[in-house]
C-alpha positions as CSV (number, residue, x, y, z in Angstrom):
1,X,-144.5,285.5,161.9
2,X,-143.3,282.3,160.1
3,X,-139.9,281.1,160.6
4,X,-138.8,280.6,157.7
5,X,-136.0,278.6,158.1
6,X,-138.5,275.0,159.3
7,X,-139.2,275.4,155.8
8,X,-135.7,275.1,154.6
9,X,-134.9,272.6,156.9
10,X,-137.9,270.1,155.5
11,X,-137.0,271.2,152.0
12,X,-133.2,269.7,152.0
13,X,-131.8,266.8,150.5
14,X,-130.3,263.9,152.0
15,X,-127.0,264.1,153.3
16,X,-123.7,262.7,152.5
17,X,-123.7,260.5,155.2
18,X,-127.1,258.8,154.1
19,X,-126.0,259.0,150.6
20,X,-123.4,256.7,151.4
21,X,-125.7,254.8,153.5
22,X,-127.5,253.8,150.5
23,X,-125.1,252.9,148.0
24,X,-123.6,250.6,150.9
25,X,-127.0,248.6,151.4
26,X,-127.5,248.9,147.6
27,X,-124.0,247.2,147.2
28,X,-124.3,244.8,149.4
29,X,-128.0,243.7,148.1
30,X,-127.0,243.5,144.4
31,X,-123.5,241.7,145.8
32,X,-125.4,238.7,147.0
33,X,-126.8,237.4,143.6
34,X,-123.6,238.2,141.6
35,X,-121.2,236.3,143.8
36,X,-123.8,233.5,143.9
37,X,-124.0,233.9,140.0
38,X,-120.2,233.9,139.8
39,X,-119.4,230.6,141.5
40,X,-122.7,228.8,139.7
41,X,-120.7,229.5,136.7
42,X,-117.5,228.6,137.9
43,X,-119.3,225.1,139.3
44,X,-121.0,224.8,135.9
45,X,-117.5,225.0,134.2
46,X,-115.9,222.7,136.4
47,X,-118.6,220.1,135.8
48,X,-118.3,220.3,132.2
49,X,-114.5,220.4,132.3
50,X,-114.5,217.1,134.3
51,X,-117.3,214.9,132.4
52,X,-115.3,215.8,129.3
53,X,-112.0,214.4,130.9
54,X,-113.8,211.4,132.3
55,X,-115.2,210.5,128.8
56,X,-111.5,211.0,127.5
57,X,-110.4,208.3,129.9
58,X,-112.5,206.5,129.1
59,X,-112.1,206.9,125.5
60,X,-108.5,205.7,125.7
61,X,-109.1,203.0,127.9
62,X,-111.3,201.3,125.2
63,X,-108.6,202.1,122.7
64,X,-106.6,200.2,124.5
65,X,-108.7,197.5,124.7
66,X,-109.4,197.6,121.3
67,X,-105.8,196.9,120.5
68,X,-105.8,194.1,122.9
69,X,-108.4,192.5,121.5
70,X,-108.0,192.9,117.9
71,X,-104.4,191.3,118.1
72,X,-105.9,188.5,119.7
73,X,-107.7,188.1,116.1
74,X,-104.6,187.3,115.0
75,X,-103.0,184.4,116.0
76,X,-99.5,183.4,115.9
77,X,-98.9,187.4,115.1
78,X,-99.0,189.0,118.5
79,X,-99.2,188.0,121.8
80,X,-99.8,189.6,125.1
81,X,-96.3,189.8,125.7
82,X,-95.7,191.8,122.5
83,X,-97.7,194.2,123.4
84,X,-96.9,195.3,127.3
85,X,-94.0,193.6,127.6
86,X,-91.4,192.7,124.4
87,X,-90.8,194.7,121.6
88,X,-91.9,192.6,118.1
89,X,-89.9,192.2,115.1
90,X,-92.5,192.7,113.0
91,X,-94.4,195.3,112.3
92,X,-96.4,196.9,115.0
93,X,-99.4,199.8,115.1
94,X,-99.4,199.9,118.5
95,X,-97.4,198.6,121.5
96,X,-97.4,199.3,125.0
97,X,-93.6,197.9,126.3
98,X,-92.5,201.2,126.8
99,X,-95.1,202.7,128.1
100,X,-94.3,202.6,131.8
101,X,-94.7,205.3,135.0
102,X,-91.5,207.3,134.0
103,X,-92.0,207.0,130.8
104,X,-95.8,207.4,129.6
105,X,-97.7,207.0,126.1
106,X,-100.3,208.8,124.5
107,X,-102.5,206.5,122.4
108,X,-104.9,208.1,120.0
109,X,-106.1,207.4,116.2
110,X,-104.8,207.9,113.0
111,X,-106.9,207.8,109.6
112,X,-104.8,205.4,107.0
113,X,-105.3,206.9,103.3
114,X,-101.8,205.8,101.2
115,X,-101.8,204.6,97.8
116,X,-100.0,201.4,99.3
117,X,-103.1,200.1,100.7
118,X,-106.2,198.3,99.4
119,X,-108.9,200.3,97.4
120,X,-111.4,199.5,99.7
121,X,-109.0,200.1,102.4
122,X,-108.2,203.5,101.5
123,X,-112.1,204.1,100.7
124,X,-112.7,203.2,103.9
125,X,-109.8,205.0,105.2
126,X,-109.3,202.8,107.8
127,X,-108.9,204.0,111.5
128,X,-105.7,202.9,113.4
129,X,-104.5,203.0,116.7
130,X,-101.3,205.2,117.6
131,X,-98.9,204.4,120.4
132,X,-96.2,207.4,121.2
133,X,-94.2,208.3,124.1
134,X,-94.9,212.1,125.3
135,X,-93.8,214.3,128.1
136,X,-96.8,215.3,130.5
137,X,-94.2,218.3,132.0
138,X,-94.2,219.9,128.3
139,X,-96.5,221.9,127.1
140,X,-98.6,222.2,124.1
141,X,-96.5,222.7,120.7
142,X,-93.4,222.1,122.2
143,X,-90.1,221.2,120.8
144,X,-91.0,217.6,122.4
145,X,-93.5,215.2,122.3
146,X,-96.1,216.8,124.2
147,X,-99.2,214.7,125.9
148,X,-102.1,217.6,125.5
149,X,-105.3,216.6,122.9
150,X,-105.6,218.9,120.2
151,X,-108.8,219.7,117.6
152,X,-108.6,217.4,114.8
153,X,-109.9,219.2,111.5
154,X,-111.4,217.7,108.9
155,X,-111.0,219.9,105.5
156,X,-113.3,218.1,103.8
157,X,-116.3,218.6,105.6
158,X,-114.5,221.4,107.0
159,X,-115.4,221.3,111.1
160,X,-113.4,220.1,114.1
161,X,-113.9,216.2,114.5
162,X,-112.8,215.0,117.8
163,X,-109.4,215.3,119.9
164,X,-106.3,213.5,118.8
165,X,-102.7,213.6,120.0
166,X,-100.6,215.7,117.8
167,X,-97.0,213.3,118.2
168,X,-95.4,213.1,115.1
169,X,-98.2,211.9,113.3
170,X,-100.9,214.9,112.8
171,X,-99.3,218.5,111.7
172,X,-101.3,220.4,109.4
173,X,-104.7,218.7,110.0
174,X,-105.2,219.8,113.5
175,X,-105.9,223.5,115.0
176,X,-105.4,224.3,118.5
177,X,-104.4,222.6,121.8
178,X,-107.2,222.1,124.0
179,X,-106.9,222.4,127.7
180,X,-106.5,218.7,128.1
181,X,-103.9,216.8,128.1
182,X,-103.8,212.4,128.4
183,X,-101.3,210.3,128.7
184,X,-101.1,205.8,130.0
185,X,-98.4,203.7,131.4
186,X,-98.6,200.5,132.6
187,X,-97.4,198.7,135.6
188,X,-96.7,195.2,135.9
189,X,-98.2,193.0,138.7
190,X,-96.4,190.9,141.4
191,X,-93.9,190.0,137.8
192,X,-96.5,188.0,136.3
193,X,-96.4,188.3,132.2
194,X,-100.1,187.8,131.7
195,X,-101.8,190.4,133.6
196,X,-101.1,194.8,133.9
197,X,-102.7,197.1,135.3
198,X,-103.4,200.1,133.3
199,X,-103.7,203.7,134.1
200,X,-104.9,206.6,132.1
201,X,-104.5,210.3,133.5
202,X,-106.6,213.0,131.7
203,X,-105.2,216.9,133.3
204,X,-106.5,220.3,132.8
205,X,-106.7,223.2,134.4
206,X,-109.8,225.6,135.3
207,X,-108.1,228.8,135.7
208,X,-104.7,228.6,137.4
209,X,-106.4,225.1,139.3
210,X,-104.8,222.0,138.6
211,X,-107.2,219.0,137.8
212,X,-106.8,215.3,137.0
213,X,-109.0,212.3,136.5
214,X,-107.1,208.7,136.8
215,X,-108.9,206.0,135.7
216,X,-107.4,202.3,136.3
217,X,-108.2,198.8,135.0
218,X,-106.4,195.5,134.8
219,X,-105.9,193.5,131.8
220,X,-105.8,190.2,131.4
221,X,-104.2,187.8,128.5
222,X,-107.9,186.8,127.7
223,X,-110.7,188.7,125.2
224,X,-112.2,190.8,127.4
């Protein structure tokens, strides 16, 4: 007689317990790659996020070398001195006496199109350098002067040119904060009058992560 009930036996299904089994080792396979996937993005992000605030850095520390230098083009006008240390009489497009550790700058660029310049001037539309003072606690569109970079828009070619400080100098022709925000001061060595040091701190965050880039440099009353 056959017994019927090896038959049944070799016929069932698998049981909870291996069921479970399964999906664990399943999990824990397909786990692996997305948690390595995960922080490869994560890294990639971060590395984008921080060579984009290096080259802002660095992108206001030739601003403000720019300055320097092109007041040194004219003589008699501006000094050293009127430009990190004394406030001028005359008029100034960009000057860093105020611009000290408590009490930091943004520099960025502003196009100059006014009837009350030149033809060719205006044709041009000559770029200028903008000195403000900003808070880096505030944040972006803020009652105060706030330190983050925000898209510049260009309506005639209609597309996002660069990152400028908003200040009192851009409203309607920029968009949206970015995550970054820049700010300078400059600190004064041993009391000498012909040397500073400057520093330029560039902050974001990746997530709820604080980051900052501080890039340093000391200038000299000479073209360099």
């Amino acid at each position: 007689m056959i017994n019927n009930k090896q038959f049944k036996d070799k016929d069932g299904g698998f049981t909870i317990v291996e069921t479970l089994v399964a999906i664990t080792v399943l999990m824990i396979a397909i786990a692996g790659p997305l948690v390595a996937a995960n922080k490869s993005l994560t890294a990639a992000l971060y590395a984008k996020n921080q060579m984009t605030a290096s080259f802002l850095a660095q992108e206001a520390m030739e601003l403000i070398k720019e300055t320097k230098n092109n007041k040194f083009n004219l003589p008699n006008l501006y000094t050293f001195e009127d430009l990190f240390f004394t406030l001028s009489s005359g008029e100034v497009i960009a000057i860093f006496d105020t611009c000290r550790n408590t009490t930091p700058c943004f520099i960025t660029y502003k196009i100059i199109d006014t009837p009350t310049l030149t033809l060719e001037d205006r044709l041009e539309k000559r770029m200028r350098t903008v000195v403000e003072s900003c808070d880096p606690s505030s944040g972006p569109n803020s009652s105060s002067v706030d330190c983050y970079l925000y898209n510049k828009y260009d309506f005639e070619i209609l597309k996002n040119t660069g990152y400028v400080n908003k200040g009192s100098f851009y409203n309607e022709d920029v968009e949206g904060p970015t995550i970054f925000s820049r700010y300078l001061y400059i600190t004064e060595i041993n009391g000498r009058r012909d040397e500073v040091q400057v520093t330029v701190v560039v902050t974001w965050k990746d997530g709820n992560i604080p980051n900052e880039i501080r890039l340093t440099n000391i200038m000299t009353d000479s073209m360099l």
